[in-house]
N, C-alpha and C positions, 0 to 999 in steps of 0.2 A: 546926605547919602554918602555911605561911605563906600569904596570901590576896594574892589575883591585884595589889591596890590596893599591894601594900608593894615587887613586885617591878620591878626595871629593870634592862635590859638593858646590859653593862658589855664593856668590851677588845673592842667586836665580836664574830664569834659567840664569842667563848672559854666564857665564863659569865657565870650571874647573880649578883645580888647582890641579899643582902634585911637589912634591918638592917644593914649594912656586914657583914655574912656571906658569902663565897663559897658560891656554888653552883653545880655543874657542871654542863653543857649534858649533856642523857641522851641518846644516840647510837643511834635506834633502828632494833631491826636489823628489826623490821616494814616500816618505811617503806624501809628501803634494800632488804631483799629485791624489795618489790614493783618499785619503779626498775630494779631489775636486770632481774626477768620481765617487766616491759614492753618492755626492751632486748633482752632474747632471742629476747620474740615477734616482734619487728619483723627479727631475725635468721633467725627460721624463716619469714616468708612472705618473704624473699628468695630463699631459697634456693627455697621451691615458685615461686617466680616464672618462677625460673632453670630449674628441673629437677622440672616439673610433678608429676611421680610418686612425689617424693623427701618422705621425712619424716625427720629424726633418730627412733631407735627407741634406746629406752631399756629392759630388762631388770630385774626387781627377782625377787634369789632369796632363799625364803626354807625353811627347817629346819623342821617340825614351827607350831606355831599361838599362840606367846605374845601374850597381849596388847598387849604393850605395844609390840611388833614390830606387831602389826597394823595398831597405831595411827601410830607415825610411815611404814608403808609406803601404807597411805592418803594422809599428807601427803603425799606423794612422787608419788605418782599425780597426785592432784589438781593438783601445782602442773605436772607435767609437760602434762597435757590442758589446764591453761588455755596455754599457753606454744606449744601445736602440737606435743610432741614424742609420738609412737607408742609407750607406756607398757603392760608383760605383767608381770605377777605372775606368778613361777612357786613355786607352796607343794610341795615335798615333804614326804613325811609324815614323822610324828617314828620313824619304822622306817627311816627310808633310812641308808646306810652310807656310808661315806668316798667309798668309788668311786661310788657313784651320784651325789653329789655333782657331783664331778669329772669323770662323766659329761655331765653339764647346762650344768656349767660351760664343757667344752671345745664340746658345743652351740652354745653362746650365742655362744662365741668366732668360731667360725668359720663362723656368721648373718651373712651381708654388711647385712640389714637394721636389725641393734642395732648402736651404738656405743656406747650405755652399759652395762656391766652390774653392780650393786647388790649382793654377798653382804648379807643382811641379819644384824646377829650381835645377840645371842648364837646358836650353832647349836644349836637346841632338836631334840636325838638323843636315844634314847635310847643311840646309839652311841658309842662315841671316838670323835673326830673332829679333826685335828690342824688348827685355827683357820691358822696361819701357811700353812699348807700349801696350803689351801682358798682362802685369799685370796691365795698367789701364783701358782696358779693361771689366775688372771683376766688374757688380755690386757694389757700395759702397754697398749696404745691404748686401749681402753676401760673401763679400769681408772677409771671418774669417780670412788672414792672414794680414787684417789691414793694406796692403799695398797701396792701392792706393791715389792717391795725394790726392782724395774728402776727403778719412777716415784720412790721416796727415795733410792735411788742418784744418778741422775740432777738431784736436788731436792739432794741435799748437794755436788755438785758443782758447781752452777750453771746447772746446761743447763735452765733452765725453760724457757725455745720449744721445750723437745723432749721435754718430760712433763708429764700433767696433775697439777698439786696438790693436797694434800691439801683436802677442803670444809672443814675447819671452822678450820685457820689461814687460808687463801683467804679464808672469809670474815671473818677478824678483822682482814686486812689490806684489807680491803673496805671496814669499818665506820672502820678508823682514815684512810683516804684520805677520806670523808666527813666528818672532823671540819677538814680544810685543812691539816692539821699536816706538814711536809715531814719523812718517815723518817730522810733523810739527814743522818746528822751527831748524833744524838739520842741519846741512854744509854737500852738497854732491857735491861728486864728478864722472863725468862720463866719462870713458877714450877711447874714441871712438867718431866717428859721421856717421855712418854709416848709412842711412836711415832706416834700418831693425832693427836694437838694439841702436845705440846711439842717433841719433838726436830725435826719439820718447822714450829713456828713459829720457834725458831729459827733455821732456814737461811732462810726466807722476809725474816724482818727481816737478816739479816747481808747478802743478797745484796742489799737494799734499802738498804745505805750503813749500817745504825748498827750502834753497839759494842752487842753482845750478849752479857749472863750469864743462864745457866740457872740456878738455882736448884730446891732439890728438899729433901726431908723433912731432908736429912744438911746442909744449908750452915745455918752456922755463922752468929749475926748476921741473923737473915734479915731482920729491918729495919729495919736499916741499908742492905741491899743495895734494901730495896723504895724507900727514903727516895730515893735514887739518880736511881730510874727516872724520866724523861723520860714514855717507853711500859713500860706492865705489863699485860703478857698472864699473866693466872692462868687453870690448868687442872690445879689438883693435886686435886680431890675431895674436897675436906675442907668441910666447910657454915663462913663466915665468916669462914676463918682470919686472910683478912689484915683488920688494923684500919686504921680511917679515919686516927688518927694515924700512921699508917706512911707512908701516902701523901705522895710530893712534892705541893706544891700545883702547880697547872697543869697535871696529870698528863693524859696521857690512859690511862685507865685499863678494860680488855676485859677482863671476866668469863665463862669459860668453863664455871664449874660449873654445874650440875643437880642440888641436895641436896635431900631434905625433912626439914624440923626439925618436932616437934611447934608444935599451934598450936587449942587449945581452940576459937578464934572461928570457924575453918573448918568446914565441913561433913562433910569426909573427916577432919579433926582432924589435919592438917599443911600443912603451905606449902612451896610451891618456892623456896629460896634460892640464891644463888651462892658461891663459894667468896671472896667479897671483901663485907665489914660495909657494906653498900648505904648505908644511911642515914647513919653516920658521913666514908665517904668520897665519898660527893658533897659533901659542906662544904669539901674541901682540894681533890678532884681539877679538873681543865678541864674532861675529858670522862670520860661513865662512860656503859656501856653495862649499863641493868637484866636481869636475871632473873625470869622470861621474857621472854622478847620481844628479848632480843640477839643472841646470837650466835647463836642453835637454829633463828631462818628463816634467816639466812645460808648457815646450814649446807645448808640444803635446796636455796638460789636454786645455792648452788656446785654444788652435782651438778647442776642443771640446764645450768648454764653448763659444765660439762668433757663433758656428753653436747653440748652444741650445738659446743663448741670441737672434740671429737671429730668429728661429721659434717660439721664443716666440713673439717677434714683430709681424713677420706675423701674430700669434694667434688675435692681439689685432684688427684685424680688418678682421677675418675668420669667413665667415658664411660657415659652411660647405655644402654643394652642392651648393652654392648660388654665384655667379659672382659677383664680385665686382666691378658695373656698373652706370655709369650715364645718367639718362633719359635726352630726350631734351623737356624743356619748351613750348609749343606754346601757339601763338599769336592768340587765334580765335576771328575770326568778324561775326557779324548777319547783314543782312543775308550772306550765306556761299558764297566765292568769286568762279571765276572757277578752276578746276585744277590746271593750270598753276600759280594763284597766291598762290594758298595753298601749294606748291611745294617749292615757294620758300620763304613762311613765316616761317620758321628758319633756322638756320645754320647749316648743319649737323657737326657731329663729325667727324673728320680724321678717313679712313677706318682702318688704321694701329688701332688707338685707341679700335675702337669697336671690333678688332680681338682680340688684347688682351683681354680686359674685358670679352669675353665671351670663354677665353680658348685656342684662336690659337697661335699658337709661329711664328715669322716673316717670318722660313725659310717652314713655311707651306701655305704661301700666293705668290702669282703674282701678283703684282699689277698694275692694268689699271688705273693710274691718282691718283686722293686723295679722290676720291668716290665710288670705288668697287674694286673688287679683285678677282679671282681665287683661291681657296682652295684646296691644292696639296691631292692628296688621302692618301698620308702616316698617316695623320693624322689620317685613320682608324686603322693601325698600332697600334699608340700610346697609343690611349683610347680606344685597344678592348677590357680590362678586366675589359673597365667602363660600369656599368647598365644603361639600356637606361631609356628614359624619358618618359611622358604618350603623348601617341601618339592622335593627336585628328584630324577627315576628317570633311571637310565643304562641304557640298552640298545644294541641293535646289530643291521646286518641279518644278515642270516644268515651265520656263520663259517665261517672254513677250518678244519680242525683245528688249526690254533696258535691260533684264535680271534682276535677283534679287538683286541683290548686294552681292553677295556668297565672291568675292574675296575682295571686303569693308569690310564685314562682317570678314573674316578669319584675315586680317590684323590688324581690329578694335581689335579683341579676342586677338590676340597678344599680341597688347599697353595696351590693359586691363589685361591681365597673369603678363605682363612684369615690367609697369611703374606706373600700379596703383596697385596691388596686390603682387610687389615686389618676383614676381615666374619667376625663367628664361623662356624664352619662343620665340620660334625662329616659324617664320612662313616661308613657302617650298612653292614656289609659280609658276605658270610658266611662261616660256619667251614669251613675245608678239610679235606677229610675223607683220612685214611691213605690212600682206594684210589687218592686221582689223583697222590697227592704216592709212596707207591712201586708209582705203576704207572705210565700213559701219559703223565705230564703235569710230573708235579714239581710244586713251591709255585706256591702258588694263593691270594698275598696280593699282590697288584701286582708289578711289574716295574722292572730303572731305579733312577732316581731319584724313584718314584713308585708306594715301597713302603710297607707298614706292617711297623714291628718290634713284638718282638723276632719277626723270619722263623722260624727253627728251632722254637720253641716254637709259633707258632702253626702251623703247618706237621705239629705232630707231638699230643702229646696236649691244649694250651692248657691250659684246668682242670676238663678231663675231662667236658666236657658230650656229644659222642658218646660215651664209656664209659660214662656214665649212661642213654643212651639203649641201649644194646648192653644193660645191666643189665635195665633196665625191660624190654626186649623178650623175653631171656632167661623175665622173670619169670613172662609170658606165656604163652610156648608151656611152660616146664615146667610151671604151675598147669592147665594142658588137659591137660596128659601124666601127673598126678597124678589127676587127678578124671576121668580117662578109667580108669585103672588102679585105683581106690578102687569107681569105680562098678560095676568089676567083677568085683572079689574080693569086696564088703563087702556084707550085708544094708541093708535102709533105716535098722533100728534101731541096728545099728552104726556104718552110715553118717552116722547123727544126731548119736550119742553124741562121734563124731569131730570132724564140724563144729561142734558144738553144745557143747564139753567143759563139764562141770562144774567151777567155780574155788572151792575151799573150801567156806565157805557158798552161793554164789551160782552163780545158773546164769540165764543171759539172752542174748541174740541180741545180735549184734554190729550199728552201725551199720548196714552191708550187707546184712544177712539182712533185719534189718527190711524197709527199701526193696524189698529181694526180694518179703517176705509179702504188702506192698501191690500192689506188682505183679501177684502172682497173686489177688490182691482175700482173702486173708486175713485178717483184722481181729483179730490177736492177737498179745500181746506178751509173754506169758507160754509160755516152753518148757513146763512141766507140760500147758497146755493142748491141742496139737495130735491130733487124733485122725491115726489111720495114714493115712490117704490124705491129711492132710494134709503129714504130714510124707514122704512118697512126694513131692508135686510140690514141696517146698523143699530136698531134697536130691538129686535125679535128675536133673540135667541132660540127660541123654540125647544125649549128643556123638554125634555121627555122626563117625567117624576119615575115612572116603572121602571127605568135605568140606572140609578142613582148610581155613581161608582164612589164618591167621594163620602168619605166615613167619618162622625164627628169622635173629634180625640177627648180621652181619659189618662188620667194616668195610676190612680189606684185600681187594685182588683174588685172587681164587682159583678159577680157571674151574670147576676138581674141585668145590667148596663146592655149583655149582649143580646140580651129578648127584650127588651125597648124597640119598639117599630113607628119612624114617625112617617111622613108623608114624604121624605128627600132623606132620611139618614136609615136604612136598612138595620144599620150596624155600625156601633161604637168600637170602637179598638184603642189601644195605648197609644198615649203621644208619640211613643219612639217606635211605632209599624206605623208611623206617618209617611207620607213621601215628602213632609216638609223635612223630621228629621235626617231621611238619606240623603236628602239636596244636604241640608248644614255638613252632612259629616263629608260629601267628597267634593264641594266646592272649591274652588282655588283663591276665591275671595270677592269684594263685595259687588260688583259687576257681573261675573260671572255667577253667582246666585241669584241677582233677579233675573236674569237673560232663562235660568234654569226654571226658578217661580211662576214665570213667563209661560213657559212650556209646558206647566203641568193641566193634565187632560183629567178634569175635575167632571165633567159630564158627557153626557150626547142630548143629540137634538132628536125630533123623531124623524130625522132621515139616517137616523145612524153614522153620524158626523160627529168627532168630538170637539168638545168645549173647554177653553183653556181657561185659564186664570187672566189672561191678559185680553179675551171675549168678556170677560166679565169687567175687567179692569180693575178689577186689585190686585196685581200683581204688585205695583211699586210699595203700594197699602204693606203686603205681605214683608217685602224687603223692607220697611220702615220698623216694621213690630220685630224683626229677626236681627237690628242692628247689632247688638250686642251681644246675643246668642253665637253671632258667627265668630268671636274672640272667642281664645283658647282660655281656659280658666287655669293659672298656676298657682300650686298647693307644695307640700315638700313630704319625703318620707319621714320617716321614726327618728334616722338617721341623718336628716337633710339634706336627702339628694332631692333635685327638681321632679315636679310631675306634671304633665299637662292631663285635667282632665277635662274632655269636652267630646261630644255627641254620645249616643246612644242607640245609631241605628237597631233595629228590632232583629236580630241574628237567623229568624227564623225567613222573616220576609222582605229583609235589607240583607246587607254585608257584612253587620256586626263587627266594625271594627273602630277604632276612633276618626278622627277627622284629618283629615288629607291636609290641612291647616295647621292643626299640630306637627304632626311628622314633620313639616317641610319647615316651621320654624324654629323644632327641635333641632335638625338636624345642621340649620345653618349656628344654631348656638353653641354648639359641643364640639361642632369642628373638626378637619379630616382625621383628626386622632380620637375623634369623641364617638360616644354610641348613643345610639336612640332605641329603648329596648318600647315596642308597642304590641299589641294583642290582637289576637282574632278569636271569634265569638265560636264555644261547642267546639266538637272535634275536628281534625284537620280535613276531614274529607270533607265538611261545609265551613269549616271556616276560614282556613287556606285557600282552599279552590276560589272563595269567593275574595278574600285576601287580592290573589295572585288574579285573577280574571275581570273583580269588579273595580276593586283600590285602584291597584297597579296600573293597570288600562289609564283609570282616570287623573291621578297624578302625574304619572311618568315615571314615579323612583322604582329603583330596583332594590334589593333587600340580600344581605349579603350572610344572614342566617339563618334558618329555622330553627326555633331551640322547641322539640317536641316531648312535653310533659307528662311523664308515664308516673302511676303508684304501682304497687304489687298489689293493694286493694283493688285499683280497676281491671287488673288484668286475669287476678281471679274470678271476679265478675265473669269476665269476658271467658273464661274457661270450663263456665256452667258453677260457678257459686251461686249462692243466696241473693236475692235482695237487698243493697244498700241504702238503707230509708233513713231520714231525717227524723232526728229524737228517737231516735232507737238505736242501743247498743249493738255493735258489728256482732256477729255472731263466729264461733269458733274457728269458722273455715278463715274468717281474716286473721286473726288474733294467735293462731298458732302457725309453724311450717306448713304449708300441703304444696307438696311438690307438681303432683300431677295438675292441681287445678293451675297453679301458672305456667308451669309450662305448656299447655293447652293453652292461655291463654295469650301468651308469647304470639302466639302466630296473628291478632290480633296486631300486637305492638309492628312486625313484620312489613302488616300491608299501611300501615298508616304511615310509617316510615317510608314507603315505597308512593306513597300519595306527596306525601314533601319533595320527594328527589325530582319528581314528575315535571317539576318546574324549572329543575337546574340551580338548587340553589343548595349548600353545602349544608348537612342535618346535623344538629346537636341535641343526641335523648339525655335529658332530665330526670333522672328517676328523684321522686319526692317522696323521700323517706320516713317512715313515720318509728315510735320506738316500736313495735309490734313487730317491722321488717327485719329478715337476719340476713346477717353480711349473704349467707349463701344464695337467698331470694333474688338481693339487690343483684350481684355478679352473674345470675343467670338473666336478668333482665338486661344487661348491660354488655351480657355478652350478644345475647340476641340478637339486640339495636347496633352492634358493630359488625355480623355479618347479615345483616337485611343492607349493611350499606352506609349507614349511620358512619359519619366524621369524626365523632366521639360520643359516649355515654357515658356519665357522670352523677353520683349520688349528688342531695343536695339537701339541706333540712334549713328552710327559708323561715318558715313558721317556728322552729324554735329558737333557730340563733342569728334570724334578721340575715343580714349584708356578708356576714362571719361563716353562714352555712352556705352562700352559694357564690365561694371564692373559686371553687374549682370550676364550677359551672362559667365564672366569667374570663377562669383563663383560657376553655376550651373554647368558646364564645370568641375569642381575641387569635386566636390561633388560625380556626376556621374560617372568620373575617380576611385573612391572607389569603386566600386561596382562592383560584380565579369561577369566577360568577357569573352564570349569563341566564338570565332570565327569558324564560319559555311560557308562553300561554298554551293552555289544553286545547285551542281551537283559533279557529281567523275569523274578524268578522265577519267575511263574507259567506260563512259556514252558513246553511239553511238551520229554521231555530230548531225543529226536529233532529238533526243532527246533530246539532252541538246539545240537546237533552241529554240526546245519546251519549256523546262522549264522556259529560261528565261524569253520567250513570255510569257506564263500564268502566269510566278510567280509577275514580272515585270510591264508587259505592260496591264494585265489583260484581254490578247486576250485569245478567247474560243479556239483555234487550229492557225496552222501555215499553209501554204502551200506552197512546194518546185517546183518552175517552173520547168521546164525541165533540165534550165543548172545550177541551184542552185543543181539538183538530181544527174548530173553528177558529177558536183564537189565533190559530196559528196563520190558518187563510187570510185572516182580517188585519193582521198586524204585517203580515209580511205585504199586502197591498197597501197600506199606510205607509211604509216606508221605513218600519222598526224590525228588520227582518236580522240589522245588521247591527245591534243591541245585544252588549252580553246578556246571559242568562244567572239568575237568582235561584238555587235549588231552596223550596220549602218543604224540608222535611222532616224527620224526625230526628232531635239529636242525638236518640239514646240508642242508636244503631244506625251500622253502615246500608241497611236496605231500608224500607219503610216500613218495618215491622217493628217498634220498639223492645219487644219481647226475643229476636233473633238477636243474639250475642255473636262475640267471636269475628270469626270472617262468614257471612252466610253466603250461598255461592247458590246458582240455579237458577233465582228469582228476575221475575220480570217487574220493573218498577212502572207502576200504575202514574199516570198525569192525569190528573182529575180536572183541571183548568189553568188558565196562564192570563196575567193581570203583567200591565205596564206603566213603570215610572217614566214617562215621557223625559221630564224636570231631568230627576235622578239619573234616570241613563240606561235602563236595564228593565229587561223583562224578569218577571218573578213567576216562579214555575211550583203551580200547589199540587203534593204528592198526593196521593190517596193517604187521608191518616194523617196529616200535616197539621201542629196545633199553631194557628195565627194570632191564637188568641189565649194569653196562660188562663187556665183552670183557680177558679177563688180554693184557699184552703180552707180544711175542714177549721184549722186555731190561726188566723193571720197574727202576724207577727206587732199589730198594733195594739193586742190585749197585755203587752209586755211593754210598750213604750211610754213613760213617765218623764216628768222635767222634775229634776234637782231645783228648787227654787233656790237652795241656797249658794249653789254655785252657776250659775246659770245670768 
C-alpha cells in the first residue's frame, strides 16, 4: 500500500509513480457513466423542449423472477428515470412460452412510444425457449442492446450511423476515449469472441483505425500476443487469467470480467474479480479499468445512450400528432370511367401497411385477406388518455332518388383532409347492405374517384357482419318458435327438466335463469329447491303467437318475403331494420351490448307483458354470434386514406348512421389535429335529427361540423322540376340554366340549413358540382347557404377529381372546426313522447301540428307506463320530402303530420315513430341489379 505522501504524478495523466514504480491511472467507469447521464439528460430536455409531449420510452422485458436479473433491471430503471427517459418493466411469468414471448416482443416493437427494448437474459422458462431467436426478434431500431444479427451485421461491415452498438464494447470504447489515447494506429488486442463483447469489440476497434487480433482459449502463445497489445480488451470469463507480467507497459488495459473467487475476509465469502490480475497489472499498465465499477456502469450509461440515440432518430422524421403516411397516386381519365374501373385504377396499399401508418399495432387487427381488417376494441384501452380528433357529419337536403352524393362527398372531404392537406383524416362510413347493391341502387361505397376499395367485397359480404346479424336475428325468432312449441307439448315438470338439464353430478341454473328468478323476486339458487308454482312462473313464458313483434331478418329484396305469414313471424324485414343491427351501431363495446341484447323485448305474454331476450336466455347466445360483427371493419380510399366501415342501421327505422365504435376509435387515431369525417343516412331533417338526438345522446361526442351536401339538380327538383329516376337521362330542365326553378328551390336549401344550426353546431354547404352546373347556378346556391346562416359554402367536384376536388371544402371544414361549439338537443328526456313527436315535426319537417292515430295514442299510454317515456324518439318517414307526402317538394308548410303507430328498441334505446306513408321496408325493383352481376374468373 502506498500512502498518499510517496505518490506523484508522472508523463501527464498516463500514470503514477511511487517508489520509481509505475502505476496505472484507474479509468473509472462510475465517473464516466455518470458524465455520460448528465449528457443524455441534457439531450432529453431538449428534445421536451422541442416536442413538449415527447419522452424517449425505454422497454425492459423480462422471463420468470431471477434475482440477479431483478437486480441489474432496477439499475436500468433507475438510471433511465434519472436521465428523463419513460422506463416499463414488463415480467412475464416463468409459464410463458416462446410465442408469448414473441408476442410482447412484437408488442413493444410496433409501440411508437418505446424506442428502447431490453430482452433481459438469462430466459428464466420453464419452457425451451430459443435465446437467438428471441433476441432477433427485437427491432434493429430499438434493439439498444445491439444485439441482433441486422445491428452486427451492420457493425461488421462498417455502417455504425446506421446501427445501434453493442452497450458493453460501446462502453469500453467510451472508457478508452477517456484515457486521451488516440485508437488510430495502436496494436490491440481482444481476448474473447463472444458475440455480446468480443467479436463486436473487435469491429468497434478495427473500424477505429487500429490493427486488431482476437485471441480466445485455442491461440497459441497467448502472452506474447497480450505483451503486444497497445489496448487489451479482456472478456473471456475466466477470474485473473491474464498476469500483470503479460501486460505491455503503458498499456491501456479494459477489463470486462465479472468472476467471484472465494475470499474468507468478506461477508458473503467471495469477491467480485475480473478476468485480468488487477493488482499485478496496474504496476506495468498506463490505464486499467477496476472490477467493479468499470465497465458494468458503462454498460448500463450505453443502453441509455442507444435508447436516446434511438428517439433521436425517430425525432428526425416525427410530426407530432401527424401519422407518418403514404398517399396513393391516381390515374384519372376524362371522361370519368364507371365505378368498377375507377376501383381498380390503383393499387392499394397492404392493410397491414395502412394500420400501421395510421397508429394500429398488428395484435390489434384480424385480418380478412390483404385488403381489410377487423380492429380489436382493446385498442380503445390503449389511446384512452389520447384527445380525440375534430369530429365532422355529412348530410344533405333532401335527395332525388339518385341521392346527393353525401357519401362521395364525405369520402371526397377525407382524401382532401388526408392527401392534399396533409391532416389525418379517417372517414366512418357504413356497411352496404345486399338489398340496395342487387336491387334499386347498386354500390353504396362512394362514386368517382371518391371511392373506398376493395368495391366488390365491400359491396357484397365484407367479413360478414350482416350475416351475423341475419344469424343473431334467426336466433331469435326460432328460440320464440321453440319455447312457443315446448310450452305446448311439454308439462311444467318436463318443461323444467328440459331447461334445467341435469350435467352428470351437477344440476344448477344457468347465468340467465338466475337473472330470470330475480326478476320474478325468487331468492333461490339451488334447482332442488323450487316448489311447483315456483317453477310454473320460471319456465312458462306464456308467449302470445297473435302478438308477435319480433321479425325474421333478410337481407336481399324480395317483395314475396313480405307476404310470407308464419305462425310467430308476421313479417320479414332486412337485416339492418333489425334492432340487433341498431344495438351494433350505438353500443360502446362488448359488455355493454349484451346488457342491451339483454334488454331487447322480442315478445309479449297474454297478459300483455313483454318478453326479453334474456326471459328466453339467449341473450349471451346473441352476444356470442355478434363477437366480431361488433369490430369496426378497416378499408382504405382510392387514395389511401383510412375508412372504417361498420353497421348499417336501417335510416328509415334506426338512426342510419355508422357505429358509435367507429367514431370513437377513429377519433382517438387522428388525434386533436385529426378529423373524423362520418355520415348520416337521407336528408338532414332525418338524418341529423337522428344523428344529433339518437348518436349523440348515446355516445357522448359532440361534432364540430356539419358539412350539408346540396346539387343544383336537387334543388331544381325541389323547385317544381321533373322527376329524377334511375337509368334515365335527366331531362332539359337539369342540363341547361333554369334560373327560376333553383332559385325556387333555394328556399329548400334555406330551411335544411336552418335544421343543422338547430343544434348549435357550425354549417358548411357543399355544393356538388357536376359539368352541366354554371358558375352562375353554383354562386346562387352558395350565396343562399351563406345568408340562411351557413359558415361557409363551397363548390366541390369529389367524383371527378377524388381528394383534389374537395380541397376547398376541407379548408372551410378546418376553419369552421375553430369556432366555438356547443351542442343542443331538440328536446329533454323527460319531454312527454307526444311532445317530443311534436317538436321534431315542427322543428324538422316544418309541419304545423302532428296527429296520433289511435294506435300511435296507445303506444304512447303503454310505453310511457313501462317506463320508456324518457327514450328518444326515431322519425319513420319519408325521405323524399320534409312532410310525409313524398310527392310535396320544396318547403311544404300547413300540413299536419299523421303517426300511424310507434314500436320500441328496448336494447337500442329509442322509440321509432311510423309516419302515415312510411316505407319500413324497400320496394323489389322492377330490373334488380343482380341481372348485371358476373365473376371475372380470370381475375377473380
Amino acid at each position: 500500500m502506498y500512502s498518499v505522501a510517496t505518490l506523484m504524478f508522472r508523463q501527464g495523466p498516463r500514470c503514477w509513480t511511487a517508489g520509481g514504480r509505475t502505476i496505472a491511472t484507474v479509468v473509472s467507469g462510475n465517473k464516466t457513466s455518470l458524465q455520460v447521464r448528465e449528457r443524455l439528460k441534457m439531450d432529453v430536455e431538449k428534445m421536451a423542449a422541442q416536442f413538449p409531449r415527447f419522452r424517449p420510452g425505454l422497454v425492459v422485458l423480462q422471463v420468470g423472477d431471477r434475482e440477479d436479473s431483478n437486480l441489474y433491471i432496477s439499475m436500468k430503471l433507475k438510471a433511465a428515470a434519472q436521465i428523463g427517459i419513460n422506463a416499463n418493466h414488463i415480467r412475464l411469468p416463468k409459464t410463458a412460452s416462446e410465442a408469448e414471448v414473441l408476442r410482447s416482443i412484437k408488442a413493444v416493437n410496433e409501440d411508437p412510444a418505446v424506442h428502447g427494448l431490453i430482452v433481459q437474459l438469462p430466459l428464466d422458462s420453464i419452457h425451451p425457449i430459443d435465446t437467438e431467436k428471441v433476441t432477433n426478434a427485437v427491432a434493429p431500431g430499438k434493439d439498444v442492446d445491439g444485439l441482433t444479427s441486422i445491428n452486427a451485421g451492420k457493425l461488421s461491415r462498417g455502417d455504425l450511423g446506421d446501427c445501434l452498438l453493442p452497450c458493453t464494447p460501446n462502453g469500453c470504447m467510451e472508457l478508452i476515449r477517456q484515457t486521451g489515447i488516440s485508437v488510430a494506429g495502436k496494436k490491440a488486442v481482444v481476448i474473447g469472441r463472444s458475440k455480446i463483447v468480443g467479436a463486436p469489440m473487435h469491429d468497434l476497434l478495427l473500424w477505429s483505425h487500429a490493427t486488431v487480433t482476437t485471441c480466445h482459449s485455442k491461440t497459441p502463445d497467448l502472452a506474447a500476443q497480450v505483451g503486444q497489445a497497445d489496448i487489451l480488451v479482456v472478456g473471456a470469463g475466466k477470474a485473473e487469467m491474464v498476469k500483470g507480467e503479460w501486460v505491455k507497459k503503458g498499456a491501456v488495459v479494459i477489463d470486462c470480467g465479472i468472476n467471484h473467487i472465494p475470499d474468507s475476509s468478506k461477508p458473503s465469502g467471495k469477491r467480485v474479480v475480473g478476468d485480468v490480475h488487477y493488482l499485478s497489472a496496474k504496476e506495468r499498465a498506463g490505464f486499467i479499468t477496476p472490477v467493479p465499477g468499470g465497465v458494468g456502469p458503462m454498460t448500463v450509461a450505453m443502453l441509455m445512450e442507444n435508447t436516446v440515440e434511438s428517439a433521436k432518430r425517430f425525432l428526425q422524421t416525427y410530426k407530432p400528432g401527424k401519422w407518418n403516411i403514404s398517399y396513393t397516386k391516381m390515374r384519372k381519365e376524362k371522361p370519368v370511367p364507371s365505378n368498377a374501373v375507377t376501383s381498380h385504377s390503383c393499387t392499394p396499399k397492404p392493410i397491414t401497411q395502412l394500420a400501421k401508418e395510421v397508429g394500429l399495432l398488428s395484435t390489434e387487427m384480424d385480418l380478412h385477406g390483404h385488403s381489410k381488417a377487423k380492429v380489436q376494441l382493446d385498442v380503445m384501452k390503449r389511446l384512452q388518455e389520447n384527445p380525440d380528433g375534430k369530429y365532422v357529419i355529412v348530410t344533405g337536403i333532401t335527395p332525388t332518388l339518385l341521392g346527393e352524393g353525401k357519401r362521395t362527398t364525405a369520402l371526397g372531404l377525407a382524401q382532401a383532409l388526408g392527401a392534399h392537406l396533409d391532416v389525418n383524416a379517417f372517414a366512418c362510413l357504413r356497411q352496404p347492405t345486399q338489398g340496395p347493391d342487387f336491387g334499386i341502387q347498386g354500390g353504396a361505397i362512394g362514386s368517382g374517384y371518391s371511392q373506398a376499395i376493395p368495391m366488390e367485397e365491400v359491396n357484397l359480404h365484407l367479413s360478414g357482419d350482416i350475416q351475423a346479424v341475419l344469424a343473431a336475428s334467426h336466433l331469435v325468432a326460432d328460440t320464440v318458435d321453440s319455447r312457443l312449441h315446448h310450452e305446448s307439448t311439454l308439462t311444467d315438470r318436463d318443461l323444467y327438466d328440459r331447461l334445467v338439464p341435469h350435467n352428470k353430478d351437477e344440476w344448477k341454473f344457468s347465468p340467465t335463469q338466475l337473472k330470470r328468478l330475480k326478476k320474478l323476486g325468487i331468492d333461490k339458487t339451488d334447482p332442488m329447491t323450487l316448489n311447483e308454482e315456483e317453477i310454473t312462473r320460471l319456465v312458462r313464458l306464456d308467449i302470445d303467437p297473435d302478438a308477435s313483434i319480433w321479425e325474421r331478418g333478410l337481407d336481399n329484396n324480395n317483395q314475396s318475403q313480405s307476404l310470407v305469414e308464419t305462425r310467430l313471424a308476421k313479417m320479414f324485414n332486412i337485416a339492418v331494420a333489425s334492432e340487433i343491427m341498431a344495438i351494433l351501431a350505438l353500443t360502446s363495446g362488448m359488455e355493454d351490448m349484451q346488457q342491451r341484447l339483454a334488454r331487447m323485448v322480442v315478445a309479449t305474454n297474454r297478459s300483455g307483458e313483454s318478453i326479453t331476450t334474456e326471459d328466453l336466455g339467449v341473450s349471451r347466445a346473441l352476444t356470442v354470434l355478434l363477437r366480431d360483427a361488433i369490430k369496426p371493419n378497416l378499408i382504405q380510399t382510392l387514395e389511401g386514406t383510412p375508412v372504417f366501415v361498420h353497421t348499417n342501421p336501417f335510416a328509415d327505422i334506426a338512426h342510419g348512421n355508422p357505429s358509435v365504435l367507429a367514431d370513437k376509435i377513429a377519433l382517438k387515431l387522428v388525434g386533436p389535429k385529426g378529423f373524423v369525417v362520418t355520415e348520416a343516412g337521407y336528408g338532414a331533417d332525418i338524418g341529423v335529427e337522428k344523428f344529433f338526438n339518437i348518436k349523440c345522446r348515446s355516445s357522448g361526442l359532440q361534432p364540430h361540423v356539419v358539412v350539408l351536401v346540396a346539387t343544383v339538380c336537387g334543388l331544381k327538383l325541389h323547385g317544381g322540376g321533373p322527376l329524377v329516376l334511375a337509368r334515365k337521362p335527366h331531362q332539359k330542365e337539369y342540363k341547361e340554366e333554369n334560373w327560376p326553378l333553383l332559385e325556387k328551390g333555394c328556399s329548400h336549401l334555406k330551411r335544411q340549413v336552418q335544421n343543422c344550426q338547430a343544434f348549435g353546431i357550425p354549417v358548411v354547404v357543399a355544393v356538388n358540382t357536376f359539368e352541366t352546373d354554371t358558375e352562375a347556378e353554383v354562386d346562387l346556391v352558395r350565396s343562399t347557404a351563406k345568408s340562411a346562416g351557413a359558415f361557409d359554402a363551397v363548390h366541390c367536384s369529389p367524383w371527378a377529381e377524388g381528394g383534389a376536388g374537395a380541397v376547398e371544402l376541407g379548408e372551410a371544414v378546418m376553419s369552421a372546426a375553430e369556432k366555438p361549439a356547443s351542442l343542443r338537443f331538440l328536446y329533454d328526456d323527460e319531454l312527454p313522447i307526444a311532445d317530443k313527436i311534436r317538436v321534431v315535426a315542427m322543428e324538422m319537417c316544418g309541419a304545423k301540428d302532428v296527429e296520433l292515430l289511435p294506435e300511435a295514442k296507445r303506444k304512447v299510454e303503454l310505453f310511457t307506463n313501462r317506463g320508456h317515456g324518457n327514450l328518444p324518439i326515431c322519425m319513420a318517414k319519408t325521405p323524399l320530402s320534409l312532410s310525409h307526402d313524398p310527392e310535396k317538394k320544396g318547403v311544404p308548410d300547413s300540413f299536419v303530420l299523421p303517426i300511424q303507430d310507434i314500436g320500441v328498441n328496448v336494447g337500442a334505446g329509442y322509440l321509432y315513430v311510423l309516419v302515415n306513408g312510411a316505407l319500413v321496408f324497400p320496394k323489389a325493383p322492377e330490373w334488380p341489379y343482380f341481372h348485371d352481376v358476373d365473376l371475372d374468373s380470370d381475375t377473380s
